[in-house]
N, C-alpha and C positions, 0 to 999 in steps of 0.2 A: 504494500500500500504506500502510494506518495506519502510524505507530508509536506502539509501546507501551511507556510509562518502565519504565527499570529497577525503577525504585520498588515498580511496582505488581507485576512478577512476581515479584519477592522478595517481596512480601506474599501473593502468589497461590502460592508455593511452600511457603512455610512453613503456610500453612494446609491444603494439599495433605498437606503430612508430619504436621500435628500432629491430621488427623483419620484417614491412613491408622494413626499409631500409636494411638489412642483405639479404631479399629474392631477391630483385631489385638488390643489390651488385652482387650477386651469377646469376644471369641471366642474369647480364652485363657480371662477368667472363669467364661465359658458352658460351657465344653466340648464347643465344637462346636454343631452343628445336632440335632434330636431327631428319633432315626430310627423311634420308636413310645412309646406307654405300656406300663407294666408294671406289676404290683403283687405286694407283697409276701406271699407263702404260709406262712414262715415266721412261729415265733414272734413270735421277735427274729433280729438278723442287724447283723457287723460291718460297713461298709464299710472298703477298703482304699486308701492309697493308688498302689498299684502291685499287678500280678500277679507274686509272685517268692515264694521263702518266708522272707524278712524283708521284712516292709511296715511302715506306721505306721498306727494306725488314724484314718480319717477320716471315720468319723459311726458313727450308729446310726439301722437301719429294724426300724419295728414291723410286725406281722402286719395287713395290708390294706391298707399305706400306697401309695399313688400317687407312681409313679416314672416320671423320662421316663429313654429310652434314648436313650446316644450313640455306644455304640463296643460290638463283639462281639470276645470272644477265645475261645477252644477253649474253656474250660468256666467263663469270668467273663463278666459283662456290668457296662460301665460305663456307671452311672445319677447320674443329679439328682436329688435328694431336693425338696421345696416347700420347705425352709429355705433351699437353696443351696447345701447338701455335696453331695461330688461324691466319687465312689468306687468301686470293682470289690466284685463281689458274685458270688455263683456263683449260674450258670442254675439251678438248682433247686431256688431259692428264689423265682423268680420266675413268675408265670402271665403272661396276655397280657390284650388286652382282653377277649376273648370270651368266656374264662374268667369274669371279671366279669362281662358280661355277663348269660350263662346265669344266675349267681346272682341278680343285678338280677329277671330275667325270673320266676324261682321265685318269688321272693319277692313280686312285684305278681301272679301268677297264683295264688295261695294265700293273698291276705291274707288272705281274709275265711272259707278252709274253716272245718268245725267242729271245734271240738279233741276229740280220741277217750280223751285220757288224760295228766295230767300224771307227769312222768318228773326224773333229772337222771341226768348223763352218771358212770362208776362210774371213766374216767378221761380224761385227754386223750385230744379225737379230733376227727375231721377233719371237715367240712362240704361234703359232695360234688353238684357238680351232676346226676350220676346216680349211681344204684345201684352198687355194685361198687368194690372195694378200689382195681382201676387206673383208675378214673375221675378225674377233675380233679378238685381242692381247692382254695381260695382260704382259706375263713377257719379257726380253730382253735377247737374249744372248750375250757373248761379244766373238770376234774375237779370234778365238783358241780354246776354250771352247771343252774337248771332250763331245762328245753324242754316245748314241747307237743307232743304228739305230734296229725301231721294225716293219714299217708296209710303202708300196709303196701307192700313192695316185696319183690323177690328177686334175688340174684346169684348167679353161679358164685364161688366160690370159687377163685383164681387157683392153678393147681398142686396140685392135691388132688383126689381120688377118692371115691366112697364106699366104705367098707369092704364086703368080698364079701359076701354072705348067708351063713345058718352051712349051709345044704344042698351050696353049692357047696365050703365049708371040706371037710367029710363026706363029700366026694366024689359028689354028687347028679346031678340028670339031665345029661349029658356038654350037650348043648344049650346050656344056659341057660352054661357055662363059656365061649362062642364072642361070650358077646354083648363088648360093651367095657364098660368099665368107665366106670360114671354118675359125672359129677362131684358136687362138693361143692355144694349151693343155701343159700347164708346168707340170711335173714330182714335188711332195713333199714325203717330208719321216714324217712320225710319231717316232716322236724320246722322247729317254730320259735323259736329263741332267744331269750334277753333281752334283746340290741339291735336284734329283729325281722327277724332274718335267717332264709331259709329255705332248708335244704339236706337233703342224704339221709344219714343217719350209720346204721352199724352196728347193727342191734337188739341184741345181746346188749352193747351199751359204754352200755345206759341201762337205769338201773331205776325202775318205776311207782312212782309216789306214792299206792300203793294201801291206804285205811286199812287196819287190822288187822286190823278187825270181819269185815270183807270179803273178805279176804285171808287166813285161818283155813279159809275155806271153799272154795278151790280145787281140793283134793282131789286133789292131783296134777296137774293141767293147767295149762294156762298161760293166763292173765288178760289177754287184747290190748286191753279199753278198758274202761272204767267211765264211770255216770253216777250224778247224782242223781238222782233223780225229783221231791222232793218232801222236806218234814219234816212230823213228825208230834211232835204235844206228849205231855211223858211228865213228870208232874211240872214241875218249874221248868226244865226242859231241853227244846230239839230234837232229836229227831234223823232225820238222813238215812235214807231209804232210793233203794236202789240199782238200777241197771241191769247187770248185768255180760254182755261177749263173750268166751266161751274158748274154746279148742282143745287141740290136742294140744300136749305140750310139744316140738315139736320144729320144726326151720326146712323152709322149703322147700315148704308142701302149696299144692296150686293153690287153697285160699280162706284167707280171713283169719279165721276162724271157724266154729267150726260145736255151737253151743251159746249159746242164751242164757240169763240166769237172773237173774229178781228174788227181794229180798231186802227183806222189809218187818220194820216195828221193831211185834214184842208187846210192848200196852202191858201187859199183866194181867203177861207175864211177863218182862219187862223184857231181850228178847233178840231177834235175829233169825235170820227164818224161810225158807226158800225159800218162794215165794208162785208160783213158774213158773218152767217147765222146759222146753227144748225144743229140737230139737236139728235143726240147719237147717246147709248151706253157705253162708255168708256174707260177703257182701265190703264192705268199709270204703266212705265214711263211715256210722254211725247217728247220727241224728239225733233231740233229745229236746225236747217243747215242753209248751205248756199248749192244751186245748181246753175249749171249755164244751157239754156235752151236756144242757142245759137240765133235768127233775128232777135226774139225779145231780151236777149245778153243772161248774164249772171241775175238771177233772181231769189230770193228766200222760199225756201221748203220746207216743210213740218209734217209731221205723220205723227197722227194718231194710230189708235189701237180698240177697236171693236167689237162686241161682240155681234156677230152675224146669225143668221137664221138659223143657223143648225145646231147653236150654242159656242160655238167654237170663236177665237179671238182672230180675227186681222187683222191687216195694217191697211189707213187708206194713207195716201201721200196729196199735199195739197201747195199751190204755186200761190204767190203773191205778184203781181205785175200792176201796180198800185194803180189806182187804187181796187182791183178786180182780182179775185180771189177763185181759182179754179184746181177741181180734181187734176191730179197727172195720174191717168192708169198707165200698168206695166202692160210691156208688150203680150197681146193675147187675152190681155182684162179687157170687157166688154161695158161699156159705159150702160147705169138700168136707166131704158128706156121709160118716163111715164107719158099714161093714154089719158089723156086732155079730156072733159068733160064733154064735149061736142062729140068727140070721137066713140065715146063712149055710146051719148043719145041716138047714132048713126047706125052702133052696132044693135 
């Protein structure tokens, strides 16, 4: 059998103890091992030094920030912050990874839609990975805040009904009193932020940045996307004319539209005009471009999107040549013939 000087296990023991104290230091400063990520949903949010109701506060997390977790209690969770505070926070302030995710996801799947309508938000509100009040939220938007609006959506309404019709108030056909009662369908926009985030917020918590000119002429209905077409010289000024999509003022119809209506600038009389009118069920996106139709030059194009006879969605394509507004069908599209009242009496 070797032997081994005392010497040396004394030296071998104390470096034994002075690296199991180092490892134990370090797993006290760490707070443990990380048992997932989390991020913050909230605003803002205290950390605490302890779960009790006298703590000390021990950091502050912003709304987004990336947390790792290391310990769960009934209704706190203790996280690491990227600086190195360390603190209990309540569950419901916290999302998970997926949660991020899904937003991550919207947001690379919508970069590049087309914007239907600039908006900003009328107060704080939430950015949801789907439609619907109880759906997940991760980031916050603050009151003002512009967005673009990219895609129309619908929810139930969590705990809400429609109100009965007034026949069944009036006591009307005993029938129609057996049916249940229709929930609430709120109107959302899929929108995209000023730090290029894209999530689903509440239609009625934004309102359009619809000029005035434009927005005069609504007529009671409600305005879901505007474009430009074009500017036309008036004097030492430009000015826009318009594409506008509206509907009924209310949430909930199975299209995102059903009306469309250009708006071009008289020069003689220095005001705008309806220039076309027409009245279609429509679903988001429209899309506006330039073509050139060789004598009438370079002209603005827009295409809508339809739904046609058979249920199914198309596209129609339509020309501006100011102030006259006309279909362009694709080659082999058949313009629909209508049979005039006369023609009709004849047959």
């Amino acid at each position: 059998m070797k032997f081994i000087p005392t010497s040396l296990l004394r030296s071998a023991a104390v470096a034994f103890c002075l690296a199991s104290t180092m490892f134990l230091a370090a797993c006290k400063h760490s707070g443990g091992r990380v048992l997932e990520i989390a991020y913050v949903s909230a605003v803002q949010a205290n950390l605490r030094d302890r779960v009790a109701a006298v703590y000390e506060k021990a950091g502050v997390v912003k709304n987004g920030e990336r947390v790792e977790v290391l310990d769960h209690d009934r209704r706190f969770v203790k996280v690491r912050t990227s600086t190195g505070s360390i603190g209990w926070i309540e569950q419901r302030y916290l999302v998970g990874q997926e949660v991020y995710d899904q937003i991550q996801k919207l947001t690379a799947d919508n970069q590049n839609d087309p914007v239907q309508a600039q908006g900003a938000t009328r107060n704080d509100t939430n950015l949801h990975v789907e439609p619907g009040r109880d759906t997940e939220h991760l980031y916050q938007i603050s009151s003002g805040e512009k967005l673009s609006l990219l895609k129309r959506g619908t929810a139930e309404k969590p705990g809400s009904v429609a109100p009965p019709s007034r026949s069944t108030i009036a006591g009307g056909n005993p029938q129609n009193n057996d049916k249940k009662p229709a929930p609430v369908i709120e109107d959302w926009w899929l929108v995209r932020d000023s730090h290029n985030r894209v999530g689903w917020v509440l239609a009625r918590m934004v309102d359009l940045d619809i000029p005035l000119d434009v927005a005069q002429y609504a007529e009671g209905r409600r305005i879901v996307a505007f474009f430009v077409l074009n500017q036309v010289q008036d004097g030492d000024k430009k000015v826009a004319q318009y594409l506008t999509v509206v509907t009924d003022p209310k949430d909930g119809l199975p299209f995102d539209f059903n009306q469309i209506r250009v708006f071009t600038w008289n020069v003689k009389r220095h005001r705008y005009e309806t220039a076309y009118r027409e009245r279609v069920e429509g679903v988001l996106p429209v899309t506006v471009a330039q073509q050139n139709f060789d004598k009438e030059g370079i002209l603005p194009v827009f295409v809508i999107r339809v739904h046609n006879d058979s249920g199914k969605i198309s596209e129609r394509k339509y020309k501006l040549n100011t102030p006259i507004v006309r279909r362009v069908f694709a080659p082999g599209e058949e313009p629909v013939r209508t049979v005039s009242r006369k023609a009709k009496r004849r047959r």
